[in-house]
C-alpha positions as CSV (number, residue, x, y, z in Angstrom):
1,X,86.3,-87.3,6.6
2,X,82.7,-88.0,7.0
3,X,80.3,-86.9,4.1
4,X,77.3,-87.6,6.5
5,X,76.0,-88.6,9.8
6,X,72.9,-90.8,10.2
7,X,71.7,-89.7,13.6
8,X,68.3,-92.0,14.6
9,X,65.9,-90.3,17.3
10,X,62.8,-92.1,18.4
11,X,62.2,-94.5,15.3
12,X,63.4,-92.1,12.8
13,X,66.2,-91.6,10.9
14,X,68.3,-88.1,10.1
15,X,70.8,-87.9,7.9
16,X,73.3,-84.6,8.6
17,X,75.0,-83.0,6.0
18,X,75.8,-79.8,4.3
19,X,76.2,-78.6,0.5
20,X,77.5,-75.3,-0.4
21,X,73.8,-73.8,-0.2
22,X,73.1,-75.1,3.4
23,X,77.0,-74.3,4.8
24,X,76.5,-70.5,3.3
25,X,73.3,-70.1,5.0
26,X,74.8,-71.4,8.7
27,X,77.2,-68.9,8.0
28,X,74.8,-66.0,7.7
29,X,72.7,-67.0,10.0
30,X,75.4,-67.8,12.6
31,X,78.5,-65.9,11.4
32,X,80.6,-69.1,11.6
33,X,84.0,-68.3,11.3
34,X,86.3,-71.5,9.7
35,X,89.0,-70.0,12.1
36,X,86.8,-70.7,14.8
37,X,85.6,-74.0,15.0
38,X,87.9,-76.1,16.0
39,X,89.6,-73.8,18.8
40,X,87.4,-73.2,22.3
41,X,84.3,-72.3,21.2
42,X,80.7,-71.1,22.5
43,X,77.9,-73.6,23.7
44,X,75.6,-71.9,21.1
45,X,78.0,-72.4,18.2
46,X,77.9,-76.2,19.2
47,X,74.4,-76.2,19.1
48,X,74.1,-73.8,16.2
49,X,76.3,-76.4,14.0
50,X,74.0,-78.8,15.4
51,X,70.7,-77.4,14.0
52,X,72.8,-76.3,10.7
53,X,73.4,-79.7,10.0
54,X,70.2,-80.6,9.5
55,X,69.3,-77.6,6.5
56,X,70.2,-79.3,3.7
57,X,67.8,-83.2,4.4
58,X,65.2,-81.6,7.0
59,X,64.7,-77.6,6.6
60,X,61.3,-78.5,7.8
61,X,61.9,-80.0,11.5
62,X,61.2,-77.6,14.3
63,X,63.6,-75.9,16.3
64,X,61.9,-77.5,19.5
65,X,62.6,-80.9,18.6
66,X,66.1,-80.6,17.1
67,X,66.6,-78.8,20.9
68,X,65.2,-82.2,22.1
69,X,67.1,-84.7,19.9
70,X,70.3,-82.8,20.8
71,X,69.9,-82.8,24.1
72,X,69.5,-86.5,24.1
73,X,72.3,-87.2,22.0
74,X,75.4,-88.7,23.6
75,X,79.3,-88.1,22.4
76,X,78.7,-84.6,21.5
77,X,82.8,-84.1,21.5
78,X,82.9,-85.8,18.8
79,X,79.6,-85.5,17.0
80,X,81.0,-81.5,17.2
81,X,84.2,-82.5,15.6
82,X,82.7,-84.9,12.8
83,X,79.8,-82.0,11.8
84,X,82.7,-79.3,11.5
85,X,85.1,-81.5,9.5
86,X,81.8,-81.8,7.1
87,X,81.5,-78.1,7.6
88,X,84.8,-77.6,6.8
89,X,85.1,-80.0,4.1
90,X,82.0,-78.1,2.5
91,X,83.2,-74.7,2.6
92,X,87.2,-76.2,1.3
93,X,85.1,-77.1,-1.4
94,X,84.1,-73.3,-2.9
95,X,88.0,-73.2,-3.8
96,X,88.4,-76.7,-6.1
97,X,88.6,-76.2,-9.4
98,X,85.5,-76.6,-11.4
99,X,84.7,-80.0,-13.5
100,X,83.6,-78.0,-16.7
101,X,84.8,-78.7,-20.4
102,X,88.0,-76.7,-21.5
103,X,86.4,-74.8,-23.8
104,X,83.6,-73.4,-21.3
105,X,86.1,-73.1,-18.4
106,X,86.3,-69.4,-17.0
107,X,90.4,-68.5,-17.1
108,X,92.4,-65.1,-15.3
109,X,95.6,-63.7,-15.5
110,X,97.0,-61.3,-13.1
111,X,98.2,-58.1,-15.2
């Protein structure tokens, strides 16, 4: 699975991605559901994943021109299916087991 895509607009370089932090907020501020995303979905969830992807490298690029890079993008079937396998792979990633030493690890037992 990809860990990121390099997308290049007009000289310069973007690199797509999420972390627990930026997948989190595309879910609040989108209501992504994990169920979702690979079935038929909406145009604005395509372009919502879009713009999520680039939260975590470039909170700071206008909505107007990540509108404008998308819309010149080509391959968006698959650009789609590459940024929710990172999505997906991202939010899989809430449920592996911590690296922590033993002694420090949290434990639980059902009772």
């Amino acid at each position: 699975m990809p860990k990121s895509i390099v997308l290049s607009y007009d000289g310069k370089d973007y690199e797509l991605e999420f972390d627990r932090a930026s997948a989190e907020k595309a879910e609040r501020m989108y209501g992504f559901r994990i169920n979702e995303l690979m079935g038929s979905v909406q145009i604005t969830t395509i372009k919502n994943m879009f713009t999520a992807a680039f939260a975590k490298n470039h909170p700071k690029v206008p909505q107007s021109l990540i509108n404008e890079i998308y819309n010149r993008t080509s391959d968006k079937v698959d650009l789609y299916q590459a940024l929710v396998s990172m999505y997906l792979e991202t939010a899989q990633s809430v449920l592996d087991d911590p690296e922590v030493d033993e002694g420090k690890a949290a434990s639980w037992k059902v009772v």
